[in-house]
GUBAVEX-550205 format. One line per 10 residues: number of its first residue (from 1); their letters; for each residue x, y, z of N, C-alpha, C. Coordinates in nm, 2 decimals. Each point is the difference from the previous one (the first is absolute). Last residue first. Layout:
NUM> A> X,Y,Z,X,Y,Z,X,Y,Z | ... $
This chain:
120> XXXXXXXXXX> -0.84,-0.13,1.56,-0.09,-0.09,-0.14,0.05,-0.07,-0.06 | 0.17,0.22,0.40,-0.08,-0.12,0.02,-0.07,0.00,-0.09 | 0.35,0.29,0.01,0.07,-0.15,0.00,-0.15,-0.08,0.03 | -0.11,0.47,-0.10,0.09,-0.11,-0.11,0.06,-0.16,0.02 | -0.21,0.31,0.34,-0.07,-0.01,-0.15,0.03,-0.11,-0.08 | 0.29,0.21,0.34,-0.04,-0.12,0.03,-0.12,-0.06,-0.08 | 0.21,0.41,-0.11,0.11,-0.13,0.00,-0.05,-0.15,0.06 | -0.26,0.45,0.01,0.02,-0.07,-0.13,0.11,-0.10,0.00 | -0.11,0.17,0.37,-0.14,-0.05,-0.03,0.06,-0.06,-0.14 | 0.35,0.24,0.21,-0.03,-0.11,0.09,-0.13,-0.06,-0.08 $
110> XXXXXXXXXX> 0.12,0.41,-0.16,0.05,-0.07,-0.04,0.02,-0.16,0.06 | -0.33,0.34,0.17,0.04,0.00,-0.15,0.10,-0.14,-0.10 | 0.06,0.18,0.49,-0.14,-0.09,-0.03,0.00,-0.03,-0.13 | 0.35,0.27,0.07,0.02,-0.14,0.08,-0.11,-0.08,-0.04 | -0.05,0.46,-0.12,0.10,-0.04,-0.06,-0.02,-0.18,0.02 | -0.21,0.24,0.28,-0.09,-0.03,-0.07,0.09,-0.04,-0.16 | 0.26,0.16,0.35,-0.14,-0.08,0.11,-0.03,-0.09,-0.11 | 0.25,0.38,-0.07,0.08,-0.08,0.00,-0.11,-0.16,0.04 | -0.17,0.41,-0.01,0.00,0.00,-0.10,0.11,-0.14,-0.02 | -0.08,0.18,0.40,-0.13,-0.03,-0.03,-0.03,-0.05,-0.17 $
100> XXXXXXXXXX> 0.34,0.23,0.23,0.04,-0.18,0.09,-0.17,-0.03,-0.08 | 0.10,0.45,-0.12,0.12,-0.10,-0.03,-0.02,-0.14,0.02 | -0.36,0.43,-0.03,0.05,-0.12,0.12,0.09,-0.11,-0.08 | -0.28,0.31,-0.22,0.09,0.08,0.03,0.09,-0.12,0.09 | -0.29,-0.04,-0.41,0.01,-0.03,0.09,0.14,0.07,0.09 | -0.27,0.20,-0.40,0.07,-0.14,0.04,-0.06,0.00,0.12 | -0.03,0.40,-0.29,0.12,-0.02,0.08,0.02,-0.10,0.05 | -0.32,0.10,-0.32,0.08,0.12,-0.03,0.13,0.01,0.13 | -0.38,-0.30,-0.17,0.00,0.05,0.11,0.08,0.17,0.02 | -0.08,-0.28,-0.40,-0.12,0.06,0.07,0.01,0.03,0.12 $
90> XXXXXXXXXX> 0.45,-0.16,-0.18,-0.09,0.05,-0.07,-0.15,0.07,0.00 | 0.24,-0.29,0.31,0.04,0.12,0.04,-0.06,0.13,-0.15 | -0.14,-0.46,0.00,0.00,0.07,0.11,0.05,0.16,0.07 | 0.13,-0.31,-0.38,-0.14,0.06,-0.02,-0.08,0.05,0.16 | 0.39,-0.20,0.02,-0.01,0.13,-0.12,-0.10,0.05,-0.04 | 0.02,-0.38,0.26,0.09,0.14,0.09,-0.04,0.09,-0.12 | -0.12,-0.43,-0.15,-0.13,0.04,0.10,0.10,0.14,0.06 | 0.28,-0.22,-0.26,-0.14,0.06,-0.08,-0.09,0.07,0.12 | 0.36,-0.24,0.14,0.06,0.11,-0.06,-0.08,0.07,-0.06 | -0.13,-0.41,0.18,0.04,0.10,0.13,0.00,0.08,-0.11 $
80> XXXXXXXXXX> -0.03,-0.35,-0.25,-0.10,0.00,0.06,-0.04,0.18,0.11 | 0.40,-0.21,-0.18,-0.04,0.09,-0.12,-0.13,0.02,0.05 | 0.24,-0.30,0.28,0.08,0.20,-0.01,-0.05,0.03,-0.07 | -0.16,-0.45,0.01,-0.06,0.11,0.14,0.02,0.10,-0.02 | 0.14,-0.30,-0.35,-0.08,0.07,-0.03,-0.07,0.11,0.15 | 0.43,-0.25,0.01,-0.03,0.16,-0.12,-0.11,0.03,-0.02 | 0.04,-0.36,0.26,0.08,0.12,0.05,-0.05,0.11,-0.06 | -0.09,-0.43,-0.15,-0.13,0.06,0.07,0.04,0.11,0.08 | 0.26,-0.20,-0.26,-0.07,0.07,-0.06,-0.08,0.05,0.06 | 0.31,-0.27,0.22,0.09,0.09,-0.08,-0.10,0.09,-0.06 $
70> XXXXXXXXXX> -0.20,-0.41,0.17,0.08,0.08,0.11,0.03,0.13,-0.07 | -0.05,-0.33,-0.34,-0.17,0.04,0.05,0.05,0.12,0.14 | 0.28,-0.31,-0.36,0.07,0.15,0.12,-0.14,0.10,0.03 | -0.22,-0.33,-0.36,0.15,-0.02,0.11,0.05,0.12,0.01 | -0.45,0.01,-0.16,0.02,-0.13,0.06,0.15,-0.04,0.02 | -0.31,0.42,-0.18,0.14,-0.03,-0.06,0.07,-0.17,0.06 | -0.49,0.15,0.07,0.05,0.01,-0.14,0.15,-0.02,-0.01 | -0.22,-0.06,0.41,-0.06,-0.09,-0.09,0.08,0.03,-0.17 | 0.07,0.32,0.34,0.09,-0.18,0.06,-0.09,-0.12,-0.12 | -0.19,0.46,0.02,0.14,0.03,-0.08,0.09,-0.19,0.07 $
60> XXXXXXXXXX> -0.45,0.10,0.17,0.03,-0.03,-0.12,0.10,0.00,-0.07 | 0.03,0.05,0.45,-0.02,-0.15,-0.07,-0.06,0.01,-0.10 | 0.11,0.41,0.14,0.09,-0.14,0.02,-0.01,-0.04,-0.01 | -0.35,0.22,0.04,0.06,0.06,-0.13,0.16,-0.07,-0.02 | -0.32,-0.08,0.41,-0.03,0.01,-0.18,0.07,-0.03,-0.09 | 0.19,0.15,0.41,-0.03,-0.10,0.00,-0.05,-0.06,-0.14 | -0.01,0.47,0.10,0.14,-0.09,-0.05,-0.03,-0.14,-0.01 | -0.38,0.18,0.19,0.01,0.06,-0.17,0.16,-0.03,-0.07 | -0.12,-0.07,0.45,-0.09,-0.10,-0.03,0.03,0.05,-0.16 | 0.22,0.29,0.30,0.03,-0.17,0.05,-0.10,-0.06,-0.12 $
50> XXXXXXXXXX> -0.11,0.47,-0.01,0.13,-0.05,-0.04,0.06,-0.16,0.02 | -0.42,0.11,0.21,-0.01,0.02,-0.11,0.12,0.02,-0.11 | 0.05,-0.04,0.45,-0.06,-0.07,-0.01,-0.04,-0.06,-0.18 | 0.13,0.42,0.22,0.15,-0.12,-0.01,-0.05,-0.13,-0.01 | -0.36,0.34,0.03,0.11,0.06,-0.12,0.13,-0.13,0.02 | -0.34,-0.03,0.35,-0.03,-0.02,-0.13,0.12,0.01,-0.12 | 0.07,0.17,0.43,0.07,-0.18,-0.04,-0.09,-0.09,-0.13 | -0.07,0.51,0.13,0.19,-0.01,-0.06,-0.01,-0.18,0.01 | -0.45,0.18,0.14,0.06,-0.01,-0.12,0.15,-0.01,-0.10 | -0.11,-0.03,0.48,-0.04,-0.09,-0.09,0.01,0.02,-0.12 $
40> XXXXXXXXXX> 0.08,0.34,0.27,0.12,-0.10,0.02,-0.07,-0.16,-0.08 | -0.23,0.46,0.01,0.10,-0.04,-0.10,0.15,-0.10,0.03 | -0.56,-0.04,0.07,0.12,0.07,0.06,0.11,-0.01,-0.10 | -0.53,-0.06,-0.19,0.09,-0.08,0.10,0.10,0.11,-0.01 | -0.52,0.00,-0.21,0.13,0.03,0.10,0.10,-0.03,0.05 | -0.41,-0.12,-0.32,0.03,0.01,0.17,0.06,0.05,0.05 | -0.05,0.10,-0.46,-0.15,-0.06,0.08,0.01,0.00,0.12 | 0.39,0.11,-0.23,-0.11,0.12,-0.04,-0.09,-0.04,0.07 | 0.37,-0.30,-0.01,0.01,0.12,0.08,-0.12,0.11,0.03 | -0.05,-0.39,-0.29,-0.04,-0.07,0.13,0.06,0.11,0.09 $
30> XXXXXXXXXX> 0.06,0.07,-0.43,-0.12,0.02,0.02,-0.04,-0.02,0.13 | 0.47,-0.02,-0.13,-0.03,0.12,-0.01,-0.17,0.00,0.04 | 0.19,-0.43,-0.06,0.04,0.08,0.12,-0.04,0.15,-0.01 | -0.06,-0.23,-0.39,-0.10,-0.03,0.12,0.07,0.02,0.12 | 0.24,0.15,-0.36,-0.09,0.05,-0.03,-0.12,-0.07,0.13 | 0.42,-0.20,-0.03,0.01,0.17,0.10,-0.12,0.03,-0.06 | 0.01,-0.42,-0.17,0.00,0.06,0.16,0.02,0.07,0.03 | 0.06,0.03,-0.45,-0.16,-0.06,0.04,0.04,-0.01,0.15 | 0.37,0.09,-0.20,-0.08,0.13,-0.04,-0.16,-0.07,0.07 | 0.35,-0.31,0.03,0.04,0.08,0.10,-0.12,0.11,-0.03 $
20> XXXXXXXXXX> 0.02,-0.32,-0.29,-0.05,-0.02,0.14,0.01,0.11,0.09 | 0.16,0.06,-0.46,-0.12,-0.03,0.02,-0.04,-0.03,0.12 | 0.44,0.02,-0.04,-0.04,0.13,0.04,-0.21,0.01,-0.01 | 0.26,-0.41,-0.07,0.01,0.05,0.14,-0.04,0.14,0.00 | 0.01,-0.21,-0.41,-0.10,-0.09,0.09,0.00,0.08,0.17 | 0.32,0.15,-0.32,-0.13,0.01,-0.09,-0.12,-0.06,0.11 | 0.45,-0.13,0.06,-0.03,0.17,0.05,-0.11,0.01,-0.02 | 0.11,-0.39,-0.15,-0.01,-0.01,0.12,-0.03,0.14,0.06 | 0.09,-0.08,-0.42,-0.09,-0.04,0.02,-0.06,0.00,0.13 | 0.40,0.15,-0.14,-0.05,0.12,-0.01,-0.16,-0.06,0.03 $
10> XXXXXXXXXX> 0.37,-0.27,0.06,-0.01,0.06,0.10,-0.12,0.17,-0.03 | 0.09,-0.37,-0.33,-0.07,-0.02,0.11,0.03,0.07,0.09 | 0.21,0.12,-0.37,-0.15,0.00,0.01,-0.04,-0.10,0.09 | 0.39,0.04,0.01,0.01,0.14,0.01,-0.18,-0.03,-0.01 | 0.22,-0.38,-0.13,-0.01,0.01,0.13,-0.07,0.11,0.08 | 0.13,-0.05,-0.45,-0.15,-0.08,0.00,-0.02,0.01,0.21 | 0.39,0.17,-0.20,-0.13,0.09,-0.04,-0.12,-0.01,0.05 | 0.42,-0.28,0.07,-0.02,0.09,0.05,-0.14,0.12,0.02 | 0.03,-0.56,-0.22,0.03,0.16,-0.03,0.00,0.08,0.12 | -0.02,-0.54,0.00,-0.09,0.12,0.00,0.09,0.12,0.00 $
């Protein structure tokens, strides 16, 4: 298997994970609006919702390139993180300001998709 052919599974995987990710934050956002919840639960939502959307998107990308499954499901977490920051700081206009908080979800990120991968 090709490099390339690899490249597109990890884009499949993105593809899949930002889809999830965009539909549960969209029903987290409703379940904020109706009920209410604190904002210390909604931060374990949010890492929640990261956790479960790498994961995904790792074991899709582990299905498609099927060896150095570990190795890709790396690259695809950091391409996973790198997008979701920039576009972050893009509509946000300044991110996330908390260093240990950005290193945090770095970790997750890439922890969800590496283990994605080695279990498909």
């Amino acid at each position: 298997m090709s490099v390339s052919q690899k490249f597109m599974g990890v884009v499949k995987g993105l593809i899949l994970s930002y889809l999830l990710t965009i539909i549960m934050l969209f029903i987290t956002a409703v379940v904020v609006y109706k009920v209410g919840i604190s904002d210390k639960v909604l931060g374990i939502l949010v890492v929640v919702i990261y956790i479960v959307a790498t994961f995904a998107g790792g074991f899709v990308t582990g299905r498609k390139v099927r060896e150095k499954r570990f190795l890709w499901g790396m690259v695809y977490g950091l391409t996973y993180i790198s997008v979701a920051l920039t576009v972050s700081v893009l509509f946000t206009g300044s991110g996330d300001r908390e260093g240990i908080a950005v290193i945090t979800k770095c970790i997750m990120c890439v922890a969800g998709g590496m283990l994605g991968a080695m279990l498909s």
